[in-house]
C-alpha positions in Angstrom: -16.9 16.6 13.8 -14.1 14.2 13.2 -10.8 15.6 11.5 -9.9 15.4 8.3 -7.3 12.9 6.8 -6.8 13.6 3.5 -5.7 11.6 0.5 -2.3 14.0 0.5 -1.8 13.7 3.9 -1.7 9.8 4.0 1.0 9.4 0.2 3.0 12.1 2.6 3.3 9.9 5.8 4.0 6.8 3.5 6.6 8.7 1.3 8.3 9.4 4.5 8.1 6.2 6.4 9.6 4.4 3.0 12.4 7.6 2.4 13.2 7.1 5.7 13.3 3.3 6.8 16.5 2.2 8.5 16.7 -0.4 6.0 14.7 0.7 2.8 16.5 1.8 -0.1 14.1 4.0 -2.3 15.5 7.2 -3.3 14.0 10.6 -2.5 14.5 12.0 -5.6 13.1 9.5 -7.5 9.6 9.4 -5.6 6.5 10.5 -7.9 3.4 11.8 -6.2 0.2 12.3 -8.0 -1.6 15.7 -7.5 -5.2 16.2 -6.7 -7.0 15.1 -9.5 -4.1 13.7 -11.5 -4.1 10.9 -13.8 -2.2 7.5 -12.5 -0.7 6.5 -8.8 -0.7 8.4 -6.2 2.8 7.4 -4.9 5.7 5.9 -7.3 9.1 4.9 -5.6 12.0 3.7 -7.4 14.6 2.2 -5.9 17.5 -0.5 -6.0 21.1 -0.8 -6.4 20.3 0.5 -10.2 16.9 1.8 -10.2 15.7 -1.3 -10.6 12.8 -1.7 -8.0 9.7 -0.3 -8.2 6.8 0.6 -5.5 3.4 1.6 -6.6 1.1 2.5 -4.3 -2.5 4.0 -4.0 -3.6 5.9 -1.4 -7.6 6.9 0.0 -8.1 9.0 2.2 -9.8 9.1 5.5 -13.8 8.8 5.4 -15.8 11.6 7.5 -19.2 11.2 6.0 -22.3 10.1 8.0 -21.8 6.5 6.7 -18.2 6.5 7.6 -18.0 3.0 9.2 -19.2 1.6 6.0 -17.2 3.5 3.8 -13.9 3.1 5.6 -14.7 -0.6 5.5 -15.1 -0.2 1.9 -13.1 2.2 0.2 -9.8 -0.1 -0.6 -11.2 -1.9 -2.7 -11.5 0.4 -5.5 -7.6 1.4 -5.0 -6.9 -2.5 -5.2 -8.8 -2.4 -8.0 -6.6 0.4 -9.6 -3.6 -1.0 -8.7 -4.2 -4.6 -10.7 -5.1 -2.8 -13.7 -1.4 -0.5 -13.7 -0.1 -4.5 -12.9 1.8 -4.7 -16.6 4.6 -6.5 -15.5 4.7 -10.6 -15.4 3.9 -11.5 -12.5 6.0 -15.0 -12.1 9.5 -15.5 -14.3 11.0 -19.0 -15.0 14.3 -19.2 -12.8 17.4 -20.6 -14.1 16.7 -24.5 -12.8 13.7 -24.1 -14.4 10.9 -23.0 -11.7 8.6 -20.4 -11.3 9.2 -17.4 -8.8 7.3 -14.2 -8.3 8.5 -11.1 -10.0 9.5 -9.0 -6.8 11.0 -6.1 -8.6 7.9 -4.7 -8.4 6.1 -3.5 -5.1 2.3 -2.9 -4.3 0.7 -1.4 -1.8 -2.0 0.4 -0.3 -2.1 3.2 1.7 -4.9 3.2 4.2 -6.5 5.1 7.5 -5.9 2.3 9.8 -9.6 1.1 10.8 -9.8 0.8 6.3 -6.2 -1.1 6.6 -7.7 -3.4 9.1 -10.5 -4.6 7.1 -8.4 -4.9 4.1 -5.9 -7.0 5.6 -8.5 -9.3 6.8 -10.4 -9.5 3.5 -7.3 -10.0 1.3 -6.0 -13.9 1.4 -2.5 -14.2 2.0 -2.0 -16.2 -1.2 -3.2 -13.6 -3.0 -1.3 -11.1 -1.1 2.2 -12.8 -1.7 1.3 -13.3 -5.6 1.0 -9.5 -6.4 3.5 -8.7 -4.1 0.9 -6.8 -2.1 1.6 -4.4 1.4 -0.7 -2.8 3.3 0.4 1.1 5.0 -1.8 2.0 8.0 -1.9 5.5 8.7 -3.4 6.2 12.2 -5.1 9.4 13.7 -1.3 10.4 15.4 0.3 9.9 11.2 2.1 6.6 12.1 3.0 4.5 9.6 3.1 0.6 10.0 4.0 -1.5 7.1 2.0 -4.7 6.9 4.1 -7.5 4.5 2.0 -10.3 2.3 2.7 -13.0 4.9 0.5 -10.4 7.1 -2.3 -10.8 5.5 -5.5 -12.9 5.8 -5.4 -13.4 9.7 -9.0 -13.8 11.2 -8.6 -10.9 14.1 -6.1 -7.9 14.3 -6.5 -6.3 17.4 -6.6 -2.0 17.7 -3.2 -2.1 19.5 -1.4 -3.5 16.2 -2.7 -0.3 14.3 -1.7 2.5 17.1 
C-alpha cells in the first residue's frame, strides 16, 4: 500500500518553502490555512513591503485509490477551478502611458503531488498561465517543494528528474 500524502501535509510543505525562500517576502504571521473541511483556500499568504501582495493557493492531496493514475492525472483541475472562481480582482489595469499590464499583486497557485503537478503543467497553456498569474508547487514523495513560474508552463515533456 502506497503512503499517504494528505491535503495538510502538502499546504504545510508549501507554507514552508514560501516562509522560508531566500528571496520571498510573505510573512509568517500573516499566512491563513484552511482546516479540514473549512470553507475557502487552503493556503492564504500575504505579503509585500505593505501587505500588499497576496498568494492564494489550493492544495489536493495525494491520490491512493485503485484508480490512482487517473485521478492524480485529474484531480487539479477542480482546484483550478476553485481558484478562478475566488479570482475577484481585475485581472489587467491600464498603466500610466496608457497600456494594459497584468495585475501581479495577486498570486495563484496550486499545490500538487508531483506526478498531478506534471500533468497540470503540461495541460495549462502558458498564456493562460501568465494571465492569472498562475504557479504550480510540486510536492514529491521525500516533501520537496519546487516552484514552477507561468513562463513554465505548457512545455510538451517534463522529465521525472525536474520533479525529484
Amino acid at each position: 500500500m502506497e503512503e499517504e500524502m494528505s491535503e495538510e501535509y502538502i499546504v504545510d510543505r508549501v507554507a514552508d518553502f514560501l516562509e522560508n525562500k531566500v528571496d520571498g517576502n510573505w510573512h509568517h504571521e500573516k499566512t491563513k490555512k484552511a482546516g479540514l473541511h473549512q470553507k475557502g483556500e487552503d493556503l492564504k499568504l500575504i505579503g509585500g513591503k505593505k501587505n500588499s501582495e497576496y498568494f492564494i493557493i489550493e492544495c489536493k492531496k495525494k491520490s491512493t485509490s485503485k484508480s490512482k493514475d487517473s485521478a492524480n492525472s485529474e484531480v487539479w483541475l477542480n482546484d483550478l477551478g476553485k481558484l478562478i472562481t475566488r479570482m475577484k480582482t481585475q485581472r489587467y489595469y491600464i498603466s500610466a502611458k496608457g497600456g494594459l499590464g497584468i495585475n501581479r499583486a495577486y498570486k495563484y497557485g496550486l499545490g500538487l503531488y508531483w506526478k498531478t503537478a506534471k500533468v497540470a503543467l503540461r495541460r495549462i497553456p502558458k498564456p493562460i498561465a501568465k494571465t492569472l498569474n498562475l504557479y504550480i508547487f510540486s510536492v514529491n514523495d521525500e516533501g520537496v517543494v519546487k516552484q514552477f513560474t507561468p513562463k513554465q508552463f505548457g512545455e510538451e515533456d517534463y522529465p521525472d528528474e525536474l520533479f525529484r
